[in-house]
N, C-alpha and C positions, 0 to 999 in steps of 0.2 A: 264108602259110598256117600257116606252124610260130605263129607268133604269137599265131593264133586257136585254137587247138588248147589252147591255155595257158591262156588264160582260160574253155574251156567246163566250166561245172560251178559256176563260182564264185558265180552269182545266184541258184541253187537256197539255199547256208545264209546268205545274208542276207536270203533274202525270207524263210527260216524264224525266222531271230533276231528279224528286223521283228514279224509275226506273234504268238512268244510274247511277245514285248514286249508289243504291244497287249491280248493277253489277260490276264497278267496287270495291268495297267492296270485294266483292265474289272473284272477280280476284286477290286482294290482298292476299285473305286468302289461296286461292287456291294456287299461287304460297311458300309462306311463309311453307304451308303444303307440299311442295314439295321439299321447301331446307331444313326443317327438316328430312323429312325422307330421301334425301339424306345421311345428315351428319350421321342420325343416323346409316347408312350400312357403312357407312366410320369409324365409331368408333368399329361397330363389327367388322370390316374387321380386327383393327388395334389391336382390344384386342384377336381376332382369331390366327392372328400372334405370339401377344405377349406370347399365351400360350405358341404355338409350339414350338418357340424360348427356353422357360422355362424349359418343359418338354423332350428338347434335351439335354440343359442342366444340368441337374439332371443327366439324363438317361447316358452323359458321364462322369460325375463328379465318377459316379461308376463305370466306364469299364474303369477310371485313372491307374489303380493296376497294367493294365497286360502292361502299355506303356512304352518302354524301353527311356530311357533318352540317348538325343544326348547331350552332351555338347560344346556351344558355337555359337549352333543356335539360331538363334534372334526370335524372334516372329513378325514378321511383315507377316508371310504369310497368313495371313488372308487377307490383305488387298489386296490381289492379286485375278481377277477372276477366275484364272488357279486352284485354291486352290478349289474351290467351284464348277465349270464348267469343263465340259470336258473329255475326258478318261483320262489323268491323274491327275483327282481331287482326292486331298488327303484324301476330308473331306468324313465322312460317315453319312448314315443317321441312324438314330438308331430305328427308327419304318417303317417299309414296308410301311405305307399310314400313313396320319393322315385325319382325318373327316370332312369335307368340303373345305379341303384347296386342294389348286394348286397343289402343291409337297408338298410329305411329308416334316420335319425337317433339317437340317444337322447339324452338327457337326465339329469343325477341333481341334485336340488335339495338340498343341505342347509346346514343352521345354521352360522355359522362363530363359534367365540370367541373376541371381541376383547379383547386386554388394554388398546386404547384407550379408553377412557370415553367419549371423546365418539360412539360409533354408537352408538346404541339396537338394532338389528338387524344382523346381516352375515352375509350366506349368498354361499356359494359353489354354482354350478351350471356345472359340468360336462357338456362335449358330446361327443358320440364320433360320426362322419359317415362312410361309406363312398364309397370308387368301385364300380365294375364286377366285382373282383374282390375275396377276402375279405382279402386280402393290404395290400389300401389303405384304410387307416386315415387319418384327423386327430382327433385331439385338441386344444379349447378349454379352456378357462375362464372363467368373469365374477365376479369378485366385487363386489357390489351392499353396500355401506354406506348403514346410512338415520339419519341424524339430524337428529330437527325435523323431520321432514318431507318433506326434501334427499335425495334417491339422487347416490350418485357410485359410478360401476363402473371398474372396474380389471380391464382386458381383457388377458390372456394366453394362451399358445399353449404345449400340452405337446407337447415334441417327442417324447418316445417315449411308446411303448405302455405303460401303468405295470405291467401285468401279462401 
């Protein structure tokens, strides 16, 4: 009897250690499950973007035809917010909405000056594509060389926000 006496009491703090064990376990997994599905809306957000950006791109790589060439302008006006924002934003957007995003697309088309001889034309156009939130941005680029006749584009991806 003395024997038993010794041991009452002692299954009470290991079923409680057992216990907060598993909870926090639980709170581990539960937070872990919360920063994945975080990032996983952060990576739609940014491949939602990156379509938009893309398919602005295309969309003005063919309305290139009717753009009259200024010569001697620089291409830097992308990097300007004025270009992109504002009443006298240059840039257009080329589809009236896009489908879950913030703002549709935009666009900005201009002249680019080659110091190679051999393009006759070189314009750089410029995409800017949203997600869901205003926060999710992609930035493109295409630069379109015409010589002879001959388009060759040269596709690039601005990784940040230029402005």
């Amino acid at each position: 009897m003395k024997r038993r006496s010794l041991s009452r009491g002692a299954v009470l703090p290991v079923v409680l250690f057992l216990a907060a064990m598993m909870l926090v376990t639980a709170s581990a997994w539960l937070q872990a499950s919360l920063v994945a599905a975080r990032s996983a809306v952060a990576v739609r957000e940014r491949v939602q973007a990156f379509h938009a950006a893309d398919s602005a791109l295309i969309r003005c790589g063919r309305m290139l035809s009717g753009v009259s060439r200024s010569p001697g302008d620089e291409s830097s006006r992308w990097r300007s917010k004025t270009s992109f924002e504002g009443p006298a934003a240059a840039a257009i957007s080329p589809f009236a909405a896009w489908p879950y995003a913030y703002r549709a697309p935009q666009c900005l088309i201009e002249s680019w000056t080659q110091t190679d001889a051999a393009a006759s034309a070189s314009y750089l156009i410029t995409a800017r594509g949203f997600g869901a939130t205003p926060d999710s941005e992609a930035w493109l680029q295409l630069r379109i060389d015409v010589a002879d006749g001959v388009s060759t584009q040269h596709w690039r991806r601005v990784v940040a926000k230029p402005f």
